[in-house]
C-alpha positions as CSV (number, residue, x, y, z in Angstrom):
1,X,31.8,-3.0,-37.1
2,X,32.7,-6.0,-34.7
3,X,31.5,-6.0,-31.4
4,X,32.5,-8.2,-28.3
5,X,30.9,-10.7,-26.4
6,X,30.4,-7.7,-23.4
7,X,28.8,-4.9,-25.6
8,X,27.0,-7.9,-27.9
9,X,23.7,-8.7,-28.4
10,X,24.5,-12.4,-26.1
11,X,23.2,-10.8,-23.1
12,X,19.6,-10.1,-24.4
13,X,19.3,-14.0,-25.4
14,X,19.6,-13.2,-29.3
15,X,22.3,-16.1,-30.9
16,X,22.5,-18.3,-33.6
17,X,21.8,-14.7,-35.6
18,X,23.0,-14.9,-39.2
19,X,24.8,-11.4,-40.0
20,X,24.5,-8.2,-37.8
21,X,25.1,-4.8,-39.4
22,X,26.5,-2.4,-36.5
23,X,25.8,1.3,-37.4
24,X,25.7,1.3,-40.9
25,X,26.2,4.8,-42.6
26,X,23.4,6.2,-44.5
27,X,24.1,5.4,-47.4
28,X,25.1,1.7,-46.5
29,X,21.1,1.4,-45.3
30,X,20.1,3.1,-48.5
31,X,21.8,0.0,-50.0
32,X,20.7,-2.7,-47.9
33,X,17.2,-1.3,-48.2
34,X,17.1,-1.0,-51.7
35,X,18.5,-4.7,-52.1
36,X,15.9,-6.2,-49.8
37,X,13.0,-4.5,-51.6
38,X,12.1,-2.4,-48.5
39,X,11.9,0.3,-50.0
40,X,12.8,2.3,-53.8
41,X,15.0,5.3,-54.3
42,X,13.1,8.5,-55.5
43,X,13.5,11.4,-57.7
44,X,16.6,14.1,-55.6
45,X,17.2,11.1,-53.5
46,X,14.9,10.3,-51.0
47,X,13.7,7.0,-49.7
48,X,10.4,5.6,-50.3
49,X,8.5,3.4,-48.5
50,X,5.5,1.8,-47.6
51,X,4.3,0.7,-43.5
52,X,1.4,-1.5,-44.7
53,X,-2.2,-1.5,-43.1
54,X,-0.6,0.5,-40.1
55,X,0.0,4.1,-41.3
56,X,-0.3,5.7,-38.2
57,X,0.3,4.5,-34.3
58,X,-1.8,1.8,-32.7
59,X,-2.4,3.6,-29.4
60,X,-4.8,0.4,-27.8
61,X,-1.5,-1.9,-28.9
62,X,1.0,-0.2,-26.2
63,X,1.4,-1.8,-23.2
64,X,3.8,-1.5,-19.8
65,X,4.9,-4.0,-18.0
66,X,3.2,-4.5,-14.7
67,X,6.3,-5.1,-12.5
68,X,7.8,-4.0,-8.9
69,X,8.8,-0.4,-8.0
70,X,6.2,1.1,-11.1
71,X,4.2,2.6,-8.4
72,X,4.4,5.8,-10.5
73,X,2.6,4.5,-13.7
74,X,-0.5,6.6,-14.2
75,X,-2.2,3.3,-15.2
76,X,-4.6,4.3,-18.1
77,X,-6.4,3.7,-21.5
78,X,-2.8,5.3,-22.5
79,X,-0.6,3.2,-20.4
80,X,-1.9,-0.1,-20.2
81,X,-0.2,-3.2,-17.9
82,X,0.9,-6.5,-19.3
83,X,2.3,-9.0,-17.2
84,X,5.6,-10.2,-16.8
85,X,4.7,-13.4,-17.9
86,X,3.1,-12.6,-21.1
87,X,6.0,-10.5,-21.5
88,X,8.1,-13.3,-21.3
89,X,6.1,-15.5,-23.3
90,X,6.2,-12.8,-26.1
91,X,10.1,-12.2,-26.1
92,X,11.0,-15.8,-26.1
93,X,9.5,-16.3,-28.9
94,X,11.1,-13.2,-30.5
95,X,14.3,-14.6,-29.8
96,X,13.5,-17.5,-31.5
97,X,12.3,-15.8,-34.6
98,X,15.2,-13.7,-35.0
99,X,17.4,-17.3,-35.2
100,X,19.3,-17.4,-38.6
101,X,18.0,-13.9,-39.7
102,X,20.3,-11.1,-40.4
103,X,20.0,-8.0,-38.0
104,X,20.5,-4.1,-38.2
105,X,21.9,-2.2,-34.9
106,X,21.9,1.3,-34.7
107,X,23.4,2.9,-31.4
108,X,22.3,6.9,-30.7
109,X,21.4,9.2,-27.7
110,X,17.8,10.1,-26.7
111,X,18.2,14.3,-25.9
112,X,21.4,16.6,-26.5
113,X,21.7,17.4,-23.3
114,X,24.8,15.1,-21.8
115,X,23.5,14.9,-18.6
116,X,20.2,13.4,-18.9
117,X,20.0,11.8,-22.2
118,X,19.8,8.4,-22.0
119,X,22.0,5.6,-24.4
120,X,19.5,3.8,-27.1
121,X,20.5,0.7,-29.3
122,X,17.8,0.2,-31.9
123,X,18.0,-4.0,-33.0
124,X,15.6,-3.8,-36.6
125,X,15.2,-6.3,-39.0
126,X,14.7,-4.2,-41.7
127,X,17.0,-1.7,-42.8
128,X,14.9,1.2,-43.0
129,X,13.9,0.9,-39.7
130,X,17.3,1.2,-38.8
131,X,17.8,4.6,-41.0
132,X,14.4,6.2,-39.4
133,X,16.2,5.3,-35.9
134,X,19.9,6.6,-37.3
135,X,17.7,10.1,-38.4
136,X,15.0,10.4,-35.6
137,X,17.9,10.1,-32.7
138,X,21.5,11.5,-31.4
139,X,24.0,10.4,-33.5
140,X,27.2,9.4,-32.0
141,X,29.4,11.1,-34.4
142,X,32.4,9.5,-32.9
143,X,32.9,6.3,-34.0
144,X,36.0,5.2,-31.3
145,X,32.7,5.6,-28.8
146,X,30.6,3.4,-30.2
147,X,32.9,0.6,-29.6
148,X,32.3,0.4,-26.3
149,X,28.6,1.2,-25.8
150,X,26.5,0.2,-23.3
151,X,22.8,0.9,-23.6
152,X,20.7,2.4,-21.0
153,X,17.5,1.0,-23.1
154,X,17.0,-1.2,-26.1
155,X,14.5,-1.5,-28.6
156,X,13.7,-4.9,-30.4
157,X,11.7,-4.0,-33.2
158,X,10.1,-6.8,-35.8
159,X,7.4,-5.7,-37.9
160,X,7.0,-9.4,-39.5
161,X,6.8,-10.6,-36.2
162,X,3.1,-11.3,-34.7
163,X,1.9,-11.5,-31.5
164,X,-1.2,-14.2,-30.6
165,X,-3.7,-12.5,-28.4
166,X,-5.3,-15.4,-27.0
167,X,-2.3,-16.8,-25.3
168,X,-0.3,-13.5,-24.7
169,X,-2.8,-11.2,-23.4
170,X,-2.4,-8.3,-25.9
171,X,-5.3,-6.8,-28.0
172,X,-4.3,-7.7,-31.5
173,X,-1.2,-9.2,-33.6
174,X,0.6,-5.9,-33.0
175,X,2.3,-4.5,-29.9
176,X,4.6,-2.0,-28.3
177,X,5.8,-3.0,-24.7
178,X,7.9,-1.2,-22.5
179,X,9.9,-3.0,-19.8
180,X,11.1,-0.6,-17.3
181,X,12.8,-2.7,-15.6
182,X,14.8,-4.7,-17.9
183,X,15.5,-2.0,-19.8
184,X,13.5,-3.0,-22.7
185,X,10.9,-2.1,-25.8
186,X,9.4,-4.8,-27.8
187,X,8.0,-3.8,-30.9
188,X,6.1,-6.3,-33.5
189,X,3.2,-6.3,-35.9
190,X,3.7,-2.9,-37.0
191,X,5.8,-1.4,-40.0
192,X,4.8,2.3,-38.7
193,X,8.6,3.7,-37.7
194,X,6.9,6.3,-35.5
195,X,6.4,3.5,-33.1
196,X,10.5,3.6,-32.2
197,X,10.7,7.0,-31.5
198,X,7.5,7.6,-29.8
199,X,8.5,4.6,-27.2
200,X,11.7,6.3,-26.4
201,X,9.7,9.6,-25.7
202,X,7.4,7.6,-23.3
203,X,10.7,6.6,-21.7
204,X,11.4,10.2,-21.3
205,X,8.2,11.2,-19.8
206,X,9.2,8.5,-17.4
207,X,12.6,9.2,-16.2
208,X,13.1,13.2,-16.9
209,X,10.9,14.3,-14.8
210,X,12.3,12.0,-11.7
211,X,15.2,14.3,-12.3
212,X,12.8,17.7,-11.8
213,X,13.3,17.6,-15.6
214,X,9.9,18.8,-17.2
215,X,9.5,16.2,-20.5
216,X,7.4,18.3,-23.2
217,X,5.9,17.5,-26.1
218,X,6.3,20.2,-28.6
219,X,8.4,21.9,-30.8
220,X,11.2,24.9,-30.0
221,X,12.6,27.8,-31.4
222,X,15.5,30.7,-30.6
223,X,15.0,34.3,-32.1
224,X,18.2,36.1,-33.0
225,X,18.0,37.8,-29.7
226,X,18.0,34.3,-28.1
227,X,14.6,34.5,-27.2
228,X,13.3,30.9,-26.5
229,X,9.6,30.3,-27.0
230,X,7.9,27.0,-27.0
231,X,4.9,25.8,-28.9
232,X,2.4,22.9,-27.4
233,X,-0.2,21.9,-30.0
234,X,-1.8,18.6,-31.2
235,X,-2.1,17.4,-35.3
236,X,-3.9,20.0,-37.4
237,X,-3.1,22.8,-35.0
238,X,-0.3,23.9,-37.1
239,X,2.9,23.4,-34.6
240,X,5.3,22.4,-37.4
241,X,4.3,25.1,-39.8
242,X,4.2,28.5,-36.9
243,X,7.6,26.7,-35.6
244,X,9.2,26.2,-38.4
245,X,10.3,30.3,-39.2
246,X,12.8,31.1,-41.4
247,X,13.4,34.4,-38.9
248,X,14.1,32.2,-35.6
249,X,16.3,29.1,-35.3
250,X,14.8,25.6,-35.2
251,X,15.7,24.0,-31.5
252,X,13.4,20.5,-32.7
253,X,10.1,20.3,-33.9
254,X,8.5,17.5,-31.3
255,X,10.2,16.6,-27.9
256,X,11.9,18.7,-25.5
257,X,13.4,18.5,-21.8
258,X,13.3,21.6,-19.4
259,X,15.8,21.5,-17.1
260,X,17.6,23.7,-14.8
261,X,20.1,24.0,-17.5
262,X,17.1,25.4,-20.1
263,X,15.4,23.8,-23.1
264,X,16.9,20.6,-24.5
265,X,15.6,18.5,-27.6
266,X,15.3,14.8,-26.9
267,X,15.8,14.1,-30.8
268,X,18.1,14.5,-33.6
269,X,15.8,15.0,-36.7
270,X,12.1,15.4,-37.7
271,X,9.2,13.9,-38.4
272,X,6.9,15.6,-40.3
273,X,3.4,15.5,-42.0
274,X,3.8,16.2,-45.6
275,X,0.2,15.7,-46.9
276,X,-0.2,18.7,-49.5
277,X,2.7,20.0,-48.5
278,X,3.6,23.0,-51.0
279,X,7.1,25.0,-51.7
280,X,5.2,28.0,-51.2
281,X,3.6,27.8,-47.7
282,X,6.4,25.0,-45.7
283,X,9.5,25.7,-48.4
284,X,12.3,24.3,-45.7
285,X,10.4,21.4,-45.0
286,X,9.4,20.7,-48.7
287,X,13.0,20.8,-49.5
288,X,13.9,18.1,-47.1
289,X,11.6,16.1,-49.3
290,X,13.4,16.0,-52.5
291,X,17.1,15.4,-50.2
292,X,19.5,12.2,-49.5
293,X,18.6,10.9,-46.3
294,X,15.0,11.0,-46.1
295,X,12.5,8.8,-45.8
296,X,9.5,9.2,-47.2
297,X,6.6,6.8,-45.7
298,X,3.7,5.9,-47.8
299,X,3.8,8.8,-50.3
300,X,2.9,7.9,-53.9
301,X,5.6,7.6,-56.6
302,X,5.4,7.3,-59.9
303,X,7.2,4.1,-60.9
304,X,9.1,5.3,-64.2
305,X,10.1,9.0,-63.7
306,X,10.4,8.0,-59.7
307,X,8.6,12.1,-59.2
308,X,6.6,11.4,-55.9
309,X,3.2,13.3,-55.4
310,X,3.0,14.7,-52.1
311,X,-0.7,15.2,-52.8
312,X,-1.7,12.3,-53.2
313,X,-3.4,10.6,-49.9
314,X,-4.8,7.4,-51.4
315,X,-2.7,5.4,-49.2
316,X,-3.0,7.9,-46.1
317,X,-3.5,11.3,-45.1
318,X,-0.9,10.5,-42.1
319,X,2.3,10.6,-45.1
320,X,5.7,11.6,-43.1
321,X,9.0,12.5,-43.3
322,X,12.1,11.2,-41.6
323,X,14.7,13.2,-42.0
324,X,18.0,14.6,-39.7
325,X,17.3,18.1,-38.3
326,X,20.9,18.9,-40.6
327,X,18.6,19.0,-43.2
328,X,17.0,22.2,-42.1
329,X,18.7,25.5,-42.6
330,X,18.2,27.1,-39.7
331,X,18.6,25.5,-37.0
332,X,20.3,25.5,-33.2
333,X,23.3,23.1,-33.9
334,X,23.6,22.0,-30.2
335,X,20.2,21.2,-29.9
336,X,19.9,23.8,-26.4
337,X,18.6,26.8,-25.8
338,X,17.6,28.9,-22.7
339,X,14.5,28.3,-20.4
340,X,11.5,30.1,-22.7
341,X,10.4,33.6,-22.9
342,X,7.0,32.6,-23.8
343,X,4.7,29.1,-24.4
344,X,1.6,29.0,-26.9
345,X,-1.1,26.7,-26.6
346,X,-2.4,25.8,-30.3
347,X,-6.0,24.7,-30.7
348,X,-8.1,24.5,-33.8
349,X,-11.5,25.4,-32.2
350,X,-13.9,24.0,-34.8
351,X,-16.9,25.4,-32.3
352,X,-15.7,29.0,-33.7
353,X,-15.9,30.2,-30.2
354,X,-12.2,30.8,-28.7
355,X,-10.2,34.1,-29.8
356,X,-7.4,33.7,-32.0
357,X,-5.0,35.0,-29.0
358,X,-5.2,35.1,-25.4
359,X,-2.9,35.3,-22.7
360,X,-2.9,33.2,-19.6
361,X,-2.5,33.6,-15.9
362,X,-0.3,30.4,-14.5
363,X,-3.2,29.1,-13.1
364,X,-5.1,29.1,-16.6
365,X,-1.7,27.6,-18.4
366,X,-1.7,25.0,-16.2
367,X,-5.6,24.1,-16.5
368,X,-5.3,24.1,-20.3
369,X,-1.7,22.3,-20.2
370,X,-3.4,19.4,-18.5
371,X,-6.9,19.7,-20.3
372,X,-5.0,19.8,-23.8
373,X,-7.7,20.8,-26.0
374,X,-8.3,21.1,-29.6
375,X,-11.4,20.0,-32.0
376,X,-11.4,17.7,-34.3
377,X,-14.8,17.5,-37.2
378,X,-17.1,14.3,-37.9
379,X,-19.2,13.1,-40.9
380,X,-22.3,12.1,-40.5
381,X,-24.3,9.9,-42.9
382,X,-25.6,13.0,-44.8
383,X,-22.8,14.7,-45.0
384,X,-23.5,17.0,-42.1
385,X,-20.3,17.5,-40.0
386,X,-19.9,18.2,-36.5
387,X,-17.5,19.4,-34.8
388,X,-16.2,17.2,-31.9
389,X,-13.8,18.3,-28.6
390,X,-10.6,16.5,-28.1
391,X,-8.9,16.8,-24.7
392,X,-5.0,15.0,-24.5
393,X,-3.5,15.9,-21.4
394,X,-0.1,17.7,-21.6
395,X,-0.8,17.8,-25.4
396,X,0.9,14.2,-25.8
397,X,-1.3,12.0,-23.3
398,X,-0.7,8.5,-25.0
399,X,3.0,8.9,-24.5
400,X,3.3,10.1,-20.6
401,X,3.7,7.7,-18.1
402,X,2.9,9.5,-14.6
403,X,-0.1,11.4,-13.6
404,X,-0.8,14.8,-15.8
405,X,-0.1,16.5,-12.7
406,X,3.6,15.8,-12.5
407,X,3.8,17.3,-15.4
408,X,2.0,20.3,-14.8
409,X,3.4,20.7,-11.4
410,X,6.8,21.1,-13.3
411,X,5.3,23.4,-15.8
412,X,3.7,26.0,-13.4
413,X,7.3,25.7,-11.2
414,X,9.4,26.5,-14.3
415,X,6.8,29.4,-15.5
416,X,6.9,30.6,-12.5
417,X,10.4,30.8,-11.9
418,X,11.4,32.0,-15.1
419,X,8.5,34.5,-15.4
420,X,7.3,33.0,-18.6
421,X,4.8,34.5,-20.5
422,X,1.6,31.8,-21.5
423,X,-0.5,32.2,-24.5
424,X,-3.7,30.4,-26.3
425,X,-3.4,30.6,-29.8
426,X,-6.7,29.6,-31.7
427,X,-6.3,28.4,-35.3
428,X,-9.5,27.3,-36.0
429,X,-12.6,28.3,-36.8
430,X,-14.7,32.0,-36.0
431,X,-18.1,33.4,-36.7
432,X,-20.0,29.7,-36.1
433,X,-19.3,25.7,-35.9
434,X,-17.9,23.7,-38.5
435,X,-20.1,24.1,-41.8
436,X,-20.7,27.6,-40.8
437,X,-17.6,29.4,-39.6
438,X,-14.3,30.4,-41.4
439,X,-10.7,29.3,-40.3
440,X,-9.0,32.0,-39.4
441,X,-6.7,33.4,-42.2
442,X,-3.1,32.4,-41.2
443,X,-1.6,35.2,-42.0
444,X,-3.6,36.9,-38.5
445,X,-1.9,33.8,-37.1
446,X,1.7,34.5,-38.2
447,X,0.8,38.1,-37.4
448,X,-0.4,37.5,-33.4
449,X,2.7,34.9,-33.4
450,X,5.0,37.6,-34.1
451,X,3.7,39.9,-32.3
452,X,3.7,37.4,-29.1
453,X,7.3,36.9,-29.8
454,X,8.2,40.4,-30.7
455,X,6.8,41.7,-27.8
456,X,3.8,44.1,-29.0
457,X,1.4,42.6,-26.7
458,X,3.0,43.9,-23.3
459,X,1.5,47.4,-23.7
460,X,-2.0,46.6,-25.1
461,X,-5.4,46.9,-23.6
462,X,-6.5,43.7,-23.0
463,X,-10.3,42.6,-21.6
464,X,-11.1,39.6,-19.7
465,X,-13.6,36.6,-21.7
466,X,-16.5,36.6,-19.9
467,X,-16.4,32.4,-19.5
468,X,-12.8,31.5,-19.7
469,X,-11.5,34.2,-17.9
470,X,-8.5,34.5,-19.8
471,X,-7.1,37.9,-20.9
472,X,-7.9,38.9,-25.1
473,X,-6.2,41.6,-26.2
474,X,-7.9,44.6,-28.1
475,X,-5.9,45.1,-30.8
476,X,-2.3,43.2,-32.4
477,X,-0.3,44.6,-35.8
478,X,-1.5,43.9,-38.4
479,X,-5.3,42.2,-37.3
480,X,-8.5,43.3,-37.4
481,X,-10.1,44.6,-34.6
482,X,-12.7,42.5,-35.2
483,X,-10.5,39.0,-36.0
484,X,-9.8,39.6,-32.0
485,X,-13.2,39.3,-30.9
486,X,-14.8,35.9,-32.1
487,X,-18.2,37.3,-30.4
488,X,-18.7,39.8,-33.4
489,X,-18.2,37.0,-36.2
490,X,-21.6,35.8,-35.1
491,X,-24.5,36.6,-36.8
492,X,-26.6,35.0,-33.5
493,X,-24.9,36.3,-30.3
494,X,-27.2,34.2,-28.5
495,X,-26.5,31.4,-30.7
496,X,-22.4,32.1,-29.8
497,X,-22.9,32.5,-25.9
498,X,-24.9,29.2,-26.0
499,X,-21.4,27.7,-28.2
500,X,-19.0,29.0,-25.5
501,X,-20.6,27.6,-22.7
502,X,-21.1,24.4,-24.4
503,X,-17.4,24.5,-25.2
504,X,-16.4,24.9,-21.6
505,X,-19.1,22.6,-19.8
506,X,-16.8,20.2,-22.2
507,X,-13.8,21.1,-20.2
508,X,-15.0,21.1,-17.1
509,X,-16.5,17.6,-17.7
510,X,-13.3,16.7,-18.7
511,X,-10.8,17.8,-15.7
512,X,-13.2,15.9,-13.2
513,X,-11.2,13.0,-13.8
514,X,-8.5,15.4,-12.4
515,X,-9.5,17.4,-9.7
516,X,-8.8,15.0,-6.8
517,X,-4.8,14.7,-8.2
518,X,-3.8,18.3,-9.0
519,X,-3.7,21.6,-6.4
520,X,-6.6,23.8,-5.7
521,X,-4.7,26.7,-7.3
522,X,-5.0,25.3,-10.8
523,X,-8.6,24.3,-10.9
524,X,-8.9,28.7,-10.3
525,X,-8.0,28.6,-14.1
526,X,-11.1,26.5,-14.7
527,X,-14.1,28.4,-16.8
528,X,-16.8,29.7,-15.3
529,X,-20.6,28.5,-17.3
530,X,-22.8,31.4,-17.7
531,X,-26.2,30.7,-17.4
């Protein structure tokens, strides 16, 4: 597809390129990707390839540029300054790299909703980069409007490319920078694709919400009464599988705006963990394993027959899918919906401590939005595992760029205003710690989810925990009396009450950091330690 000298690639510095490939189809970067080796074609069609020594992010690797009018930036462990200089230093030499090497463009949307999205041209130099971008974003369907695209942000990414961390002030060989004011993402030293679209969602998290637009990181769903319902949750917490029902409508599965308008999904397609993944238990998302379009990143194949074995983790337990949301059968087409009806909270509580349901006051949702809490279990030398809190504020905090706050502030507006209904749904662990305790079976959990959704928990007795404060109810369809009441799991009640106020000394420890940014009222949804 030609391009002039206006919508080219002159502007960013980048000439004396040898070909550029403008928004190749599919299968034209099947094609090119098979013909440079990047990656092989596998049994039903999908693409296979491998991202190296990275197979997952390199959170310590992102950085923002420190530059005028970012007075905003939470500046954090998660969003990390770099100067303009070493910026500089970095993308001059990038330019010069690129010189005589052939380049793939791919031009898309970030979000479905018109109004807010934001324009993205992805510049790779490999072509499956350039697919994951084409399947992960808004595709322009149009062609006629691609001629004349201008981006509101662009992303340079070169895996092969290496930064040198004595002279350009970065941590190690690889880096993601984002230049808010230029307009700019510079990604090198990585082959892990997820690096493109999660840089775009820090964008997001950046502009939406200067808009009063609540940035979200989680996955959305419409029943067939239009019922919206939101789910927050961080890896192993199950957000993909309780999301992804074959009753209700996918909306996306990862990022979502909340506007005045309603929900909106900031992507075009998924990206989803496919470790063990069975027919049986995920069947929509195992079928987008074996279709055209797909990527597959670093699961095993086997080289003759060209069956892959999703399985096998020798290479990583992080193995993904990239595929187009198309590729699901249920979906919402537009990729909107209404403002929600309810929001769950997933945690895996590997403390065996927290009830598999409870509902939350405003307050409470906003505490556990910003504390975003799950649990996740380390080895020891003797094998002895213990289980170990994680907190990631808003459920996403590596990718948002103000203050938690801003983002809860938005949250408790919107549930307010919309009378929203907030739940914490435990998928972890009862009757004791890791070692000890059993996860809870998920058939309870697609039980309580339905019945959240459904609408059986409005007319419930429900009875206050003791420490947290938040509402449990009594009895759900379909569960146990006893599944409801984590306290009665426990052989040692003494041993449990010690557990639960352990568990929330490790909130409150946590939200310190917080306290002097966010309002009074939300700290009310604080536990309260027992002695």
């Amino acid at each position: 597809m030609a391009k002039t000298e206006i919508t080219g690639l002159e502007s960013l510095g980048l000439d004396n390129l040898s070909r550029i490939y403008w928004n190749l189809s599919t299968p034209e970067l099947y094609e090119q990707s098979i013909m440079r080796r990047e990656g092989i074609l596998a049994h039903l069609g999908p693409l296979v390839v491998r991202t190296g020594h990275h197979t997952g992010r390199s959170p310590n690797d992102k950085f923002i540029v420190e530059s005028k009018g970012l007075d905003d930036v939470n500046w954090s462990k998660d969003n990390k300054p770099i100067s303009e200089e070493n910026f500089e230093k970095i993308f001059t030499r990038m330019r010069s790299y690129l010189q005589t090497k052939d380049l793939f463009v791919q031009e898309c949307y970030a979000g479905t909703d018109e109004s807010s999205r934001i324009k993205v041209r992805v510049i790779s130099e490999t072509a499956w980069h350039n697919l994951f971008a084409r399947n992960m974003f808004v595709r322009e369907e149009d062609r006629s409007k691609l001629k004349g695209f201008q981006p509101d942000f662009t992303v340079i990414d070169l895996p092969r490319f290496h930064a040198i961390p004595e002279v350009d002030g970065t941590n190690s060989e690889t880096f993601i920078i984002i230049n808010f004011n230029k307009r700019l993402v510079l990604i090198g030293g990585t082959s892990y694709a997820g690096e493109i679209k999660k840089s775009i969602f820090s964008v997001m998290n950046y502009l939406l919400p200067k808009k009063e637009i609540l940035s979200m990181h989680c996955s959305a769903n419409v029943g067939k009464n239009g019922d919206t319902s939101l789910f927050f949750g961080l890896s192993g917490t199950g957000k993909t599988t309780l999301s992804t029902d074959p009753g209700r409508a996918l909306v996306g599965d990862d990022e979502h705006g909340w506007s005045e308008k309603g929900i909106f999904n900031i992507e075009g397609g998924c990206y989803a963990k496919v470790i063990n993944l069975s027919a049986e238990a995920e069947p929509d998302i195992y079928e987008c394993t074996r279709k055209f379009g797909t990527i597959l990143e670093n699961v095993t194949i086997d080289s003759r027959t060209r069956y892959v074995d999703l399985d096998d983790d020798s290479l990583t337990e992080n193995t993904r899918a990239s595929y187009p949301i198309t590729h699901l059968p249920n979906i919402v087409e537009d990729g909107k919906a209404v403002a929600p009806d309810n929001i769950i909270f997933l945690t895996y509580d590997a403390f065996g401590v927290l009830p598999p349901v409870a509902r939350l006051s405003t307050s409470q949702a906003m505490y556990h939005f910003i504390s975003g809490y799950t649990a996740k279990v380390a080895g020891t030398e003797k094998g002895v595992k213990e289980p170990k809190a994680t907190f990631s504020a808003c459920f996403g905090a590596p990718f948002m760029i103000h203050h938690p706050s801003v983002y809860a502030k938005l949250l408790g507006e919107k549930v307010e205003k919309h009378d929203v209904k907030c739940w914490l749904v435990n998928t972890g662990l009862t009757g004791g710690p890791y070692g000890v305790g059993s996860r809870f079976k998920i058939k309870h959990t697609r039980s309580i989810i339905n019945a959240i959704l459904d609408g059986k928990l409005e007319d419930v007795e429900y009875a206050a925990n003791d420490v947290f404060g938040f509402l449990v109810p009594q009895e759900a369809p379909n569960v146990p009396k006893d599944v409801l009441n984590p306290a009665l799991a426990w052989d040692d009640k003494n041993a449990y009450d010690e557990t639960l106020n352990q568990l929330a000394g490790k909130f409150v420890e946590n939200f310190k950091r917080y306290e002097n940014h966010v309002d009074k009222s939300i700290i009310k949804g604080a536990p309260n330690i027992v002695r």
